[in-house]
C-alpha positions as CSV (number, residue, x, y, z in Angstrom):
1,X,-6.0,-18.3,-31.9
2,X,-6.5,-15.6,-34.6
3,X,-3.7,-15.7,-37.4
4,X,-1.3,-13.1,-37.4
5,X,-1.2,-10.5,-40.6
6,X,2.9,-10.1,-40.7
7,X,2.4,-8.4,-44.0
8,X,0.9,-5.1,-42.7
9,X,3.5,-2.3,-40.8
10,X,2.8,-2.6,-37.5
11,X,2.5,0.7,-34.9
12,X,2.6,1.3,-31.3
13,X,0.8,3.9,-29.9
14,X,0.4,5.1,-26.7
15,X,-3.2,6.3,-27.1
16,X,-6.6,4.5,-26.5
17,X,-7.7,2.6,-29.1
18,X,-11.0,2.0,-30.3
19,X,-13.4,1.9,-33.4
20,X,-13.2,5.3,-35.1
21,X,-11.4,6.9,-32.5
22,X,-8.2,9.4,-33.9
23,X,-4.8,8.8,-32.9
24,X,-2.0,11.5,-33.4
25,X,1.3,10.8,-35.0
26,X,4.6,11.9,-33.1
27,X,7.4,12.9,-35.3
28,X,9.4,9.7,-35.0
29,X,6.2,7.3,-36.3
30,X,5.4,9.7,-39.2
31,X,9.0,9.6,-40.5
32,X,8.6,5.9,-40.0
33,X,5.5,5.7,-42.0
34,X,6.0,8.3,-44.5
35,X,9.8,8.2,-44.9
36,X,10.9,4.7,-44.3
37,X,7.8,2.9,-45.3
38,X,6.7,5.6,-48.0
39,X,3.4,5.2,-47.3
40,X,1.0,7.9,-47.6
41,X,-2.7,8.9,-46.6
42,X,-5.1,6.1,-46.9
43,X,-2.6,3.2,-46.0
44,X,-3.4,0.8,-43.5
45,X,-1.1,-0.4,-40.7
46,X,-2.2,-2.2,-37.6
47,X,-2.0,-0.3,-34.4
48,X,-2.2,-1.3,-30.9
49,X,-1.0,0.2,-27.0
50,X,-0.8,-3.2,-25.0
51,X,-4.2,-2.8,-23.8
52,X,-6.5,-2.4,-26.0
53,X,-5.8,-5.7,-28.5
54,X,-4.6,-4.8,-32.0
55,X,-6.7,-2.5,-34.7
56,X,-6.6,-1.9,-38.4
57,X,-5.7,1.7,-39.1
58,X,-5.7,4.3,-41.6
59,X,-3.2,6.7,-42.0
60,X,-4.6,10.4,-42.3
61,X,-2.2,13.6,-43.4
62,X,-1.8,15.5,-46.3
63,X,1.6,15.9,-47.2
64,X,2.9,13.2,-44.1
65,X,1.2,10.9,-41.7
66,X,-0.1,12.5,-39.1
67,X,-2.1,10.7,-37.6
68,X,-3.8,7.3,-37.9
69,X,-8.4,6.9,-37.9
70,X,-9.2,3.5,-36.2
71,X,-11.0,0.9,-38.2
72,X,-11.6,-2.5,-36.8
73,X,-10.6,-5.1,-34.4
74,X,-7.8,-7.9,-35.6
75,X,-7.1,-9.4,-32.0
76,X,-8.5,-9.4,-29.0
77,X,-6.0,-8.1,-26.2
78,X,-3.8,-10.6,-24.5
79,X,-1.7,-10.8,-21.5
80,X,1.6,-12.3,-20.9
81,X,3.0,-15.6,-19.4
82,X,3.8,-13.7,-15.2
83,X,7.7,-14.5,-16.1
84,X,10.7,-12.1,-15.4
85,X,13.6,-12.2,-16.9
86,X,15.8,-10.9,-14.3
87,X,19.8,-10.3,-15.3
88,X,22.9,-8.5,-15.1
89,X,23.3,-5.8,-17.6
90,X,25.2,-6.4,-20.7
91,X,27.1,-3.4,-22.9
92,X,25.2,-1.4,-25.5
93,X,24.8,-3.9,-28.7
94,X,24.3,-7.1,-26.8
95,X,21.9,-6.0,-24.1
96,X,19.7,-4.7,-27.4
97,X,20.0,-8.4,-28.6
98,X,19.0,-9.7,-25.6
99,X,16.5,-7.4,-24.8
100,X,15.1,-8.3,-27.9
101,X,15.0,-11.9,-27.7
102,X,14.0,-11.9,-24.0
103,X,10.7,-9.9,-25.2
104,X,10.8,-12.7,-28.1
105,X,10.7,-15.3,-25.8
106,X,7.2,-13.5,-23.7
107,X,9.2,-12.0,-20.7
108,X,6.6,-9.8,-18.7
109,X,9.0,-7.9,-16.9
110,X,12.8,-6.8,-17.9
111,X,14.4,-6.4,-14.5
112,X,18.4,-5.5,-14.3
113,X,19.9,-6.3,-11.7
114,X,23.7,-5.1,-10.5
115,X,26.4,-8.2,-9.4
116,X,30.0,-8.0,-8.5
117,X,31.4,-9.1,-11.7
118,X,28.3,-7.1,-14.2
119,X,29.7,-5.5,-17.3
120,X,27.8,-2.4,-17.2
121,X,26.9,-0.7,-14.1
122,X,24.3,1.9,-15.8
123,X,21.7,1.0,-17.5
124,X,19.6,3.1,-20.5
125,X,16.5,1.5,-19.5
126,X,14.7,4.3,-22.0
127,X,16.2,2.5,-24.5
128,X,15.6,-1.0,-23.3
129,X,11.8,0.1,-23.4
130,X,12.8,1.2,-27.2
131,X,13.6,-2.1,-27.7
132,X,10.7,-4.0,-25.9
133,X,8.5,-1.7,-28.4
134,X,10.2,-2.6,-31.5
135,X,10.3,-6.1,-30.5
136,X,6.8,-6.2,-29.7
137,X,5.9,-4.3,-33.1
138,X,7.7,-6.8,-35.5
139,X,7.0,-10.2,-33.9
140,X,2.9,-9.6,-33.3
141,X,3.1,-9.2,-29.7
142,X,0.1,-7.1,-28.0
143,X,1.5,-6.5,-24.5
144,X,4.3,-4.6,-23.7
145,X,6.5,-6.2,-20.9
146,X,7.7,-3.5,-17.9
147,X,11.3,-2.2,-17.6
148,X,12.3,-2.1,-14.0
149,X,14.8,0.3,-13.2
150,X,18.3,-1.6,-12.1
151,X,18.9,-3.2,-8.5
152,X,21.5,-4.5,-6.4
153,X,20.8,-8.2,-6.6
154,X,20.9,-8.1,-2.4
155,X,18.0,-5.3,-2.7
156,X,16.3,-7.5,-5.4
157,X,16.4,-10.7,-3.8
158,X,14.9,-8.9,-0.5
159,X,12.0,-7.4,-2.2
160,X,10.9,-9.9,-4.3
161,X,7.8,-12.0,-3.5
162,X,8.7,-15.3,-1.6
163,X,5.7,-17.0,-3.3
164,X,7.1,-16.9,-6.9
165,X,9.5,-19.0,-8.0
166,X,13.4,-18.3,-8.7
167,X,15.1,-20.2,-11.3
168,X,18.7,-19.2,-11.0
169,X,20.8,-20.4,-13.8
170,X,24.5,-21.4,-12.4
171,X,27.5,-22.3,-14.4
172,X,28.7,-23.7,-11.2
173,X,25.6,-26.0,-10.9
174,X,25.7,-29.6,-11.6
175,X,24.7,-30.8,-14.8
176,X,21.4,-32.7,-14.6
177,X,18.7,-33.3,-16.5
178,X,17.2,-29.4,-16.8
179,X,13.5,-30.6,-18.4
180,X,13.2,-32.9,-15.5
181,X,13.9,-30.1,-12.9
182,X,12.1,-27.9,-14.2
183,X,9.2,-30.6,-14.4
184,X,9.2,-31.3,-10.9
185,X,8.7,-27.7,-10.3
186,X,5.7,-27.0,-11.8
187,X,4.1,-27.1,-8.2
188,X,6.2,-24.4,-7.2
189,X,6.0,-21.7,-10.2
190,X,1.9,-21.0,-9.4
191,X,3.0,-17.6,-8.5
192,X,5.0,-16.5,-11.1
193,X,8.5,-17.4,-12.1
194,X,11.8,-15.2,-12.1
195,X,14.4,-16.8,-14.4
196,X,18.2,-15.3,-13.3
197,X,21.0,-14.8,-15.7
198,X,24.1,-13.5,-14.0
199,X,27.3,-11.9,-15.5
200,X,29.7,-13.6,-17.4
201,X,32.3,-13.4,-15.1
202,X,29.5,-15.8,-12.7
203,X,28.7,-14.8,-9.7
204,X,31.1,-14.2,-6.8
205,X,30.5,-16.7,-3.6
206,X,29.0,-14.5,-1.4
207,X,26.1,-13.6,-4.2
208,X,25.9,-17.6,-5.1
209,X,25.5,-18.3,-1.0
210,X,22.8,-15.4,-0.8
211,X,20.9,-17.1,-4.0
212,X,20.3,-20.6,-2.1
213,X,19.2,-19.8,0.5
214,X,16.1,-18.2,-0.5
215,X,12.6,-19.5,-0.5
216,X,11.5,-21.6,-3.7
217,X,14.9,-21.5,-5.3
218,X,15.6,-23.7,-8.6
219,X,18.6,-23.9,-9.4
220,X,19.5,-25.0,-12.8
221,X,22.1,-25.8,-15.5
222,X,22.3,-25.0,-19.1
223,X,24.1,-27.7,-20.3
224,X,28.0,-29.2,-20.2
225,X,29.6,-25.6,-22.4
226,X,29.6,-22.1,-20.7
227,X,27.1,-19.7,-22.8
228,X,27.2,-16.3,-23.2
229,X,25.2,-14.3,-21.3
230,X,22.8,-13.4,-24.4
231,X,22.8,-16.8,-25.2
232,X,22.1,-17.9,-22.2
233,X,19.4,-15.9,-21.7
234,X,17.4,-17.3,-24.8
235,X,18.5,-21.3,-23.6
236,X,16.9,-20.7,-20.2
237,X,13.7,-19.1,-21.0
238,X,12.9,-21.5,-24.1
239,X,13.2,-23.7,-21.5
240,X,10.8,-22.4,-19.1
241,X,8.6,-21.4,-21.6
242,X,8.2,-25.0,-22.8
243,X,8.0,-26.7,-19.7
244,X,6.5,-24.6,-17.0
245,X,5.0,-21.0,-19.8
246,X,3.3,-21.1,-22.6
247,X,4.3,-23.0,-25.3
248,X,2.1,-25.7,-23.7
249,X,4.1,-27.4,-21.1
250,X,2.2,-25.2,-18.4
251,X,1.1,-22.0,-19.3
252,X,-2.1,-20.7,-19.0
């Protein structure tokens, strides 16, 4: 696995990338790079646009970067574990966190979905991408995970694929061994897995009734203590990710 250079300023760009191809600044990255970072024409930052792998870049502009003149290679593009974090929206600071660490954790797809008891019923998903961005720029991740739009979890749950595998994380559940569960699903997540976080309130019967009785269902416990939601978002897919993702329990 090529090591990761966390010392250079890292850049997304929404532009194709390739060996002395020119990529133009917007205003917002040229602040960043000339304001924030002070950094002036001739610097190198690594760029990439979740396609293309990541690039050594250097930044061109006279009296502010604008724009970047690609170099070389640094990695190779990768793609992302097919795991959806799938959740009822949290209010402003603590959907950012969880956001964040969801992306952290090498979610694929960011999909809100709207319960009886959720917090927030609108969702700034422009700014959920914001945050999938900046989380992808500081922790060296090349692909950029997909913001769905929000759902009703009814409409959700009738739309998804019946193939992949739902874990749905239930205070209610009883408290078993969650590795083992997990294990002796492994069969069953071939086609992707959906992990389900659901307001802190829970979920109200009707919605918990509608969640079993779909097709390749989990569902799971995190533990003997009620999390919060953000926290429970990072418990369940470090979870996954170690058992049935990438961090080697069964990942590709």
């Amino acid at each position: 696995m090529p090591s990761h250079d966390f010392r250079a300023p890292r850049l997304f760009v929404d532009a194709p990338l390739a060996q002395d191809a020119k990529v133009a600044l917007d205003r917002d990255q040229s602040n960043y790079l000339g304001n924030v970072l002070r950094l002036a024409a001739g610097a190198e930052v690594l760029a990439f646009n979740g396609r293309d792998g990541e690039w050594q870049a250097a930044i061109e502009g006279r009296k502010r970067p604008d724009g970047l003149v690609i170099l070389q290679q640094t990695r190779p593009q990768d793609r992302l574990a097919d795991l959806a974090y799938v959740f009822a929206p949290l209010k402003h600071a603590r959907l950012d966190y969880m956001v964040q660490k969801a992306i952290e954790m090498g979610a694929a797809t960011l999909q809100p979905v709207l319960t009886r008891f959720s917090q927030a019923s609108r969702v700034n998903t422009e700014r959920m991408h914001a945050n999938v961005v900046e989380a992808a720029e500081q922790c060296g991740i090349l692909s950029i995970a997909t913001v769905a739009e929000p759902v009703p979890l009814e409409r959700y749950l009738s739309q998804r694929p019946a193939d992949r595998l739902l874990i749905f994380c239930d205070e209610a559940a009883d408290v078993q061994n969650s590795v083992q569960s997990l294990q002796n699903a492994r069969e069953a997540a071939g086609q992707g897995i959906d992990v389900l976080i659901g307001p802190e309130g829970g979920f109200a019967e009707e919605e918990r009734a509608l969640l079993l009785r779909q097709p390749k269902i989990l569902r799971l416990a995190l533990g003997p203590r009620i999390m919060r939601a953000d926290t429970a978002a990072v418990a369940a897919l470090a979870l996954v990710q170690a058992v049935l993702g990438d961090w080697g329990g069964g990942g590709d």
